[in-house]
C-alpha positions as CSV (number, residue, x, y, z in Angstrom):
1,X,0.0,0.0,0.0
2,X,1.6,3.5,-1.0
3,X,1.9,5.8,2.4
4,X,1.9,9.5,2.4
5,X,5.9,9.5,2.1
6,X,5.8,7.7,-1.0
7,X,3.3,10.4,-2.4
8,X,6.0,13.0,-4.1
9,X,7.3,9.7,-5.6
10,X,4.3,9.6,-7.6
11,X,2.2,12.6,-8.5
12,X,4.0,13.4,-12.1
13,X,5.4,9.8,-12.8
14,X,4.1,6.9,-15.3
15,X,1.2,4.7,-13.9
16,X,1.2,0.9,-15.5
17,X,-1.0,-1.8,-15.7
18,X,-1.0,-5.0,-14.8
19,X,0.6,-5.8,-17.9
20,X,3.2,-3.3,-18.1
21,X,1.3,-1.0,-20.9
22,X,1.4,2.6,-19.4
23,X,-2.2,4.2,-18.7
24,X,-0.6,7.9,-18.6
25,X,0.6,10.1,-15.7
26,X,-0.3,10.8,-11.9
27,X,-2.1,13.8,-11.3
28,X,-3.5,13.8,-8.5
29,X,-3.8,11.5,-5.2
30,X,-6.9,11.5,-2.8
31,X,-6.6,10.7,0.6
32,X,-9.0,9.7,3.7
33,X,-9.6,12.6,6.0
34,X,-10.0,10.3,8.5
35,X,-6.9,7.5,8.5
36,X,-4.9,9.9,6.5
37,X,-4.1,6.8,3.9
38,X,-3.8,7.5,0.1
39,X,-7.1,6.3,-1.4
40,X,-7.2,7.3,-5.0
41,X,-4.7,8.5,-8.2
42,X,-6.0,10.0,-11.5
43,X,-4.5,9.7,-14.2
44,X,-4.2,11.9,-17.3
45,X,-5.3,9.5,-19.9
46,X,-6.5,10.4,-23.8
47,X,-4.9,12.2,-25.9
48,X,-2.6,15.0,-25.2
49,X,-3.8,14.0,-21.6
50,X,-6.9,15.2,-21.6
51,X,-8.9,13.4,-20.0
52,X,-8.2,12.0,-15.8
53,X,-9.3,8.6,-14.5
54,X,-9.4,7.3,-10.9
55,X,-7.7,4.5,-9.9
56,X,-7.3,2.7,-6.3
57,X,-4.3,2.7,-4.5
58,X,-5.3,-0.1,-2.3
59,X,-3.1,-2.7,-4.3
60,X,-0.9,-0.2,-5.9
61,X,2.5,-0.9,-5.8
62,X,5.6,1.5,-6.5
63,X,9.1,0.2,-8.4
64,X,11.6,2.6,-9.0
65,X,10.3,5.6,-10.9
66,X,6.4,4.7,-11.4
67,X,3.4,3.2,-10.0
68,X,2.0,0.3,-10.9
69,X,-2.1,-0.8,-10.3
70,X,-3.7,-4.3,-10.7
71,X,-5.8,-2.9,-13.4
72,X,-6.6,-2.8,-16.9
73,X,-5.2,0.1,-19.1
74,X,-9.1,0.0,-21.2
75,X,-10.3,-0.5,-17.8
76,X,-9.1,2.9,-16.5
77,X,-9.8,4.4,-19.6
78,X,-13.3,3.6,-19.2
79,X,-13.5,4.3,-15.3
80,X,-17.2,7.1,-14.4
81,X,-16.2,10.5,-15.0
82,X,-16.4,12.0,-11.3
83,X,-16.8,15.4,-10.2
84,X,-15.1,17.6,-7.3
85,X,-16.4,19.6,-4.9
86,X,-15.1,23.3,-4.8
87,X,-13.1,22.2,-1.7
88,X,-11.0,18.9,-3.7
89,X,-12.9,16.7,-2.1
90,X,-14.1,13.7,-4.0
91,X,-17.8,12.6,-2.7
92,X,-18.9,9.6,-1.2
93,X,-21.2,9.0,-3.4
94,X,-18.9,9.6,-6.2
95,X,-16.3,6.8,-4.7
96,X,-19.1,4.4,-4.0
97,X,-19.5,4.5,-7.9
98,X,-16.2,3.8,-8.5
99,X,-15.8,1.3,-6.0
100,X,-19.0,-0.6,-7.6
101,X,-17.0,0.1,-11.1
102,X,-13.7,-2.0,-9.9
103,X,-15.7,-4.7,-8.0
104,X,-14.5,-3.7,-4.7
105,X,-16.2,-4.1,-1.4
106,X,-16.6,-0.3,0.3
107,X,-17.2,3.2,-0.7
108,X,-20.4,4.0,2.0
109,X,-20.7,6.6,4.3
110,X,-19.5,5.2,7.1
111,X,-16.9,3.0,5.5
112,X,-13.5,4.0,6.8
113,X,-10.3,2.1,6.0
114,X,-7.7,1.1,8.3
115,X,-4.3,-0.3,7.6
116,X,-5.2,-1.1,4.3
117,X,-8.9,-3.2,5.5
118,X,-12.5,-2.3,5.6
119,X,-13.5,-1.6,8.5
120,X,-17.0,-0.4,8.9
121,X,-17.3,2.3,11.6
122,X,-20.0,5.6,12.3
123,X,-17.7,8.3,11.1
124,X,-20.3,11.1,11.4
125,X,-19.6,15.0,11.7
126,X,-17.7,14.9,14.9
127,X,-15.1,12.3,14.2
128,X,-12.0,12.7,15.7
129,X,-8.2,11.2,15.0
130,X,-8.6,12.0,11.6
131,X,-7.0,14.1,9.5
132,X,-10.0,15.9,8.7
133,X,-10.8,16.4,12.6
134,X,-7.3,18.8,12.6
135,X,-8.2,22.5,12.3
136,X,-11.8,22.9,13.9
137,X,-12.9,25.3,11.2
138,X,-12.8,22.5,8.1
139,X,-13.1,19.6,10.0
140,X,-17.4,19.5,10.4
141,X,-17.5,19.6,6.3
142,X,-14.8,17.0,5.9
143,X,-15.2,13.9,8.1
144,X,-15.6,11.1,6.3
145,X,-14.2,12.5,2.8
146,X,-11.8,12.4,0.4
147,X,-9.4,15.2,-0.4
148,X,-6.5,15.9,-2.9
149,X,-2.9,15.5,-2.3
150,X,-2.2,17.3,-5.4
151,X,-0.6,20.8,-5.2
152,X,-3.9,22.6,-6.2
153,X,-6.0,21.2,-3.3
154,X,-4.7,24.0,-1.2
155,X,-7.1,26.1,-2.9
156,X,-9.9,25.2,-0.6
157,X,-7.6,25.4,2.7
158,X,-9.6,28.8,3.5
159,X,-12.7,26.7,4.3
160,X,-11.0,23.6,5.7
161,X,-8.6,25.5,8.3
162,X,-5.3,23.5,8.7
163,X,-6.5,20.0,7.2
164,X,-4.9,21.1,4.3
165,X,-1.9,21.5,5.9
166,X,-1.2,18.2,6.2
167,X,-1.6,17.5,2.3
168,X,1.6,16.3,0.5
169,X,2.1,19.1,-2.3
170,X,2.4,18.3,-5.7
171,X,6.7,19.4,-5.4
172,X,6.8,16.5,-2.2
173,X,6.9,19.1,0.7
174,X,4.9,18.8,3.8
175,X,3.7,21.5,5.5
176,X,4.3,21.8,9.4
177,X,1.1,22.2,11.7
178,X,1.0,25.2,13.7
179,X,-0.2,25.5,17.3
180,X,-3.9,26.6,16.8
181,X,-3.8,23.2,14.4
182,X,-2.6,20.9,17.1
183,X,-4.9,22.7,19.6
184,X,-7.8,21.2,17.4
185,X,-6.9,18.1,17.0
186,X,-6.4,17.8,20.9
187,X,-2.8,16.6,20.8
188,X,-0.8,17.1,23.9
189,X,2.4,17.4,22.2
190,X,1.6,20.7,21.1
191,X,5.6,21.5,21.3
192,X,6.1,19.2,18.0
193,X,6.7,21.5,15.4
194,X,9.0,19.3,13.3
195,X,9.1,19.7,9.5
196,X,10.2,16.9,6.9
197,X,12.5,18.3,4.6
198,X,12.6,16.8,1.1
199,X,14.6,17.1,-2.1
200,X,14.4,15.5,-5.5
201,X,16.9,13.0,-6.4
202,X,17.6,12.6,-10.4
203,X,17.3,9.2,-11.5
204,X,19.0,8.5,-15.0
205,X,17.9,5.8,-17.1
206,X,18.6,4.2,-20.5
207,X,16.4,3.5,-23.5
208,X,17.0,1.5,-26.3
209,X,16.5,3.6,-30.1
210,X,17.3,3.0,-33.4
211,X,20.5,4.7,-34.2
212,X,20.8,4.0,-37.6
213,X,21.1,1.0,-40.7
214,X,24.0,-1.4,-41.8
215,X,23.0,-3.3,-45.1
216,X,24.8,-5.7,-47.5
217,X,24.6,-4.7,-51.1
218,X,25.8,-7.1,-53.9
219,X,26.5,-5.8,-57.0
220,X,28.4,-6.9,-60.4
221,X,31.6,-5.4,-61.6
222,X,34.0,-6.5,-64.6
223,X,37.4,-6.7,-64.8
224,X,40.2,-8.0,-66.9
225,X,41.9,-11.2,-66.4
226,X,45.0,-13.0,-68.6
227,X,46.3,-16.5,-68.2
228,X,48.8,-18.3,-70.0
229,X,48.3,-21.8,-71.3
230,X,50.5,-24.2,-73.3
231,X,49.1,-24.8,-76.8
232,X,50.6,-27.3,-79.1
233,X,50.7,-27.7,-82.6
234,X,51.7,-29.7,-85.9
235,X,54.7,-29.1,-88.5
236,X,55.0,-31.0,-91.4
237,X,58.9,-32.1,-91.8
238,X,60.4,-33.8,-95.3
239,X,62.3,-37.4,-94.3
240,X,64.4,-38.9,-96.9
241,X,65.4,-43.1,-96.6
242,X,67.3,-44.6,-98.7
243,X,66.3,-47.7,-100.8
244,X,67.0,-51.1,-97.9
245,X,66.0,-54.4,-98.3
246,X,64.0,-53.5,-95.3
247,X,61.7,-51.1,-97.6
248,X,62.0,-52.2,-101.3
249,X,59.0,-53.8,-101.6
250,X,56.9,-50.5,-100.5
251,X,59.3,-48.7,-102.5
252,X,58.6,-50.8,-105.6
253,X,55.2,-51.1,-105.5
254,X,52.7,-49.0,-107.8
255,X,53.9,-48.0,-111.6
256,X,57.3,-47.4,-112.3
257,X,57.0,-43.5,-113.7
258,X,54.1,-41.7,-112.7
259,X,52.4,-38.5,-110.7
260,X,50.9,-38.4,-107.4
261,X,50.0,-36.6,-104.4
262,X,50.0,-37.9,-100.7
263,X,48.3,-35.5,-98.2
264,X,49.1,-35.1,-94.4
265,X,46.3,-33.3,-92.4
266,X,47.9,-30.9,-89.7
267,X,46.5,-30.4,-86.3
268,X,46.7,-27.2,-84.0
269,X,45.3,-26.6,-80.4
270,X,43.9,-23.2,-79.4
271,X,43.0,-21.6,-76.0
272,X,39.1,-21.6,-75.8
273,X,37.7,-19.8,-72.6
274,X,34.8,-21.4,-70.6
275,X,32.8,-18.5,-67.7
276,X,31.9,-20.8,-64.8
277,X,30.5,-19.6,-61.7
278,X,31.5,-20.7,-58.3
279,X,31.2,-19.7,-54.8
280,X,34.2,-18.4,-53.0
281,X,32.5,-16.7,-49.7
282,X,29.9,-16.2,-47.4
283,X,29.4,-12.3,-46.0
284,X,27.2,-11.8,-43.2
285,X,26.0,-8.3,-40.6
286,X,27.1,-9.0,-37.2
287,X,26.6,-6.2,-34.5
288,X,28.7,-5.9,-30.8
289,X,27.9,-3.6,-27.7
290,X,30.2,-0.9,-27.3
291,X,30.2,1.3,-23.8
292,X,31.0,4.4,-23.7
293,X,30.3,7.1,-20.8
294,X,27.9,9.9,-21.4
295,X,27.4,12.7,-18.6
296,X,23.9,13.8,-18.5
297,X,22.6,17.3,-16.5
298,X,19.6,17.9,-14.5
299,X,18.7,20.2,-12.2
300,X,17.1,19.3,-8.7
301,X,15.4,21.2,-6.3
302,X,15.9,21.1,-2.5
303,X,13.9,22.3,0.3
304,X,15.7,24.5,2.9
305,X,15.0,24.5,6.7
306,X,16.4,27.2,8.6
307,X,15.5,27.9,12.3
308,X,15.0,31.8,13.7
309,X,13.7,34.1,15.7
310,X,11.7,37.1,16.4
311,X,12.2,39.8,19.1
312,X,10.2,42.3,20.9
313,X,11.5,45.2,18.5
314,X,11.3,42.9,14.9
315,X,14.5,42.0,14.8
316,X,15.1,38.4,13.4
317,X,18.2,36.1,14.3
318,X,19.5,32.7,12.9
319,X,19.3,30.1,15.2
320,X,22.0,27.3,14.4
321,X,21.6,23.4,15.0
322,X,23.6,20.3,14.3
323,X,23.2,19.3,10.6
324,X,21.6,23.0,9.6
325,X,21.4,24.6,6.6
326,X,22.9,27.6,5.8
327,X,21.0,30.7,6.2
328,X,19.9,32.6,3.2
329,X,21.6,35.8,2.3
């Protein structure tokens, strides 16, 4: 269950379903007057952000820089439009519809919630330990109700006395009650006047984009090649024999005076060139990480708590403490 400490962590941030789609960004968070326990988120949804769903926190869960709710992105899309009252507060009729919308058990008048159960008790007018009890002038209006944690709920703090002080603001601060505050709420520690002091903290992340395109192109080109090959070839060469015994008959054969012709064919070899295609390699894409380090810039704010004092004569001093802040010049 998200607690009022974990509220600056996230009005502004990315809400996701159960399925990891985002549904849009925080707005605003409602609270109960009465336990003081985050209750409801909207969310801008639509486009541009338009339009703001509510959401319960009850089963809301926060990792690292966004919430995440057991719920349907379409679901929350298609939550009741609900109205606020002038003063932030969201109606009980209003979250008894919503409650019916999610299937969840609560929502009545006299429903209050404690750590995180139902439990059905008689809040009327006059409850006290509340946080709508704190500040007598707001508290008979508010009992029972649901306000904004958001920054703009301090609108109605005129008409709801210091109730509203209590309210996380949108930047994480939390006011400080003053005495007339604790007075009302009938706390005998009326001495505590601590503050929380908070700061933003930047958290850098990484995503993964596409940086660019590597592509294999094949394409044909000619070139000249020369190879040398032996060739052979036929000459025709004149051999005289004398007359033996061994050849007299062939030599004697035929008529004894006469004309003829005896013809030798010559043969020759000559280089013919053949194209043949064969493969010779395979090219491929491959990719690798590289790291490098990249410094990125933000800026932060911090709150400042500085203690001081007032005399007689409106004179103000710096009062210093262990682990103070230095005094603005």
């Amino acid at each position: 269950m998200i607690t009022q400490e974990q509220i600056p962590a996230v009005l502004d941030h990315p809400v996701y379903d159960a399925d990891g789609n985002k549904i849009g960004s925080a707005k605003h968070v409602f609270y109960d007057d009465a336990t003081g326990n985050p209750e409801w988120v909207t969310v801008k949804t639509g486009m541009f952000g338009s339009s703001e769903s509510f959401i319960p926190m009850h089963d809301a869960n926060l990792v690292q820089d966004h919430l995440e709710v057991p719920y349907d992105r379409d679901q929350v899309k298609d939550a009741p439009n609900v109205d606020i009252d002038a003063g932030g507060h969201l109606s009980e009729q209003e979250e008894h519809r919503l409650y019916r919308y999610y299937g969840l058990d609560g929502g009545g008048a006299g429903d209050q919630r404690q750590g995180g159960k139902h439990a059905k008790t008689d809040a009327g007018p006059d409850a006290k330990g509340g946080v709508a009890a704190m500040g007598g002038a707001g508290a008979a209006g508010a009992a029972g109700r649901r306000g904004p944690a958001a920054g703009d709920a301090a609108g109605g703090a005129g008409t709801r006395g210091d109730s509203a002080a209590l309210r996380q603001s949108r930047t994480g601060g939390t006011s400080g009650l003053g005495k007339e505050g604790a007075a009302g709420r009938g706390d005998t520690a009326a001495e505590d006047v601590a503050m929380t002091r908070s700061e933003e903290r930047m958290h850098v992340t990484t995503e993964r984009r596409d940086a660019g395109q590597a592509r294999l192109h094949k394409y044909v080109v000619t070139e000249e090649q020369q190879q040398t090959v032996p060739v052979r070839h036929e000459e025709v060469r004149v051999v005289r024999e004398p007359i033996t015994e061994e050849n007299r008959d062939a030599a004697l054969r035929g008529e004894d005076i006469s004309e003829a012709d005896h013809v030798v064919t010559l043969h020759e070899e000559r280089p013919v060139v053949e194209m043949r295609t064969e493969p010779v390699e395979r090219v491929r894409l491959t990719t690798e990480e590289k790291v490098e380090q990249q410094t990125v810039k933000g800026t932060v704010r911090k709150e400042r708590i500085e203690a001081e004092t007032t005399t007689e004569d409106g004179k103000k001093g710096h009062i210093p403490g262990r682990g103070d802040t230095p005094p603005r010049s």
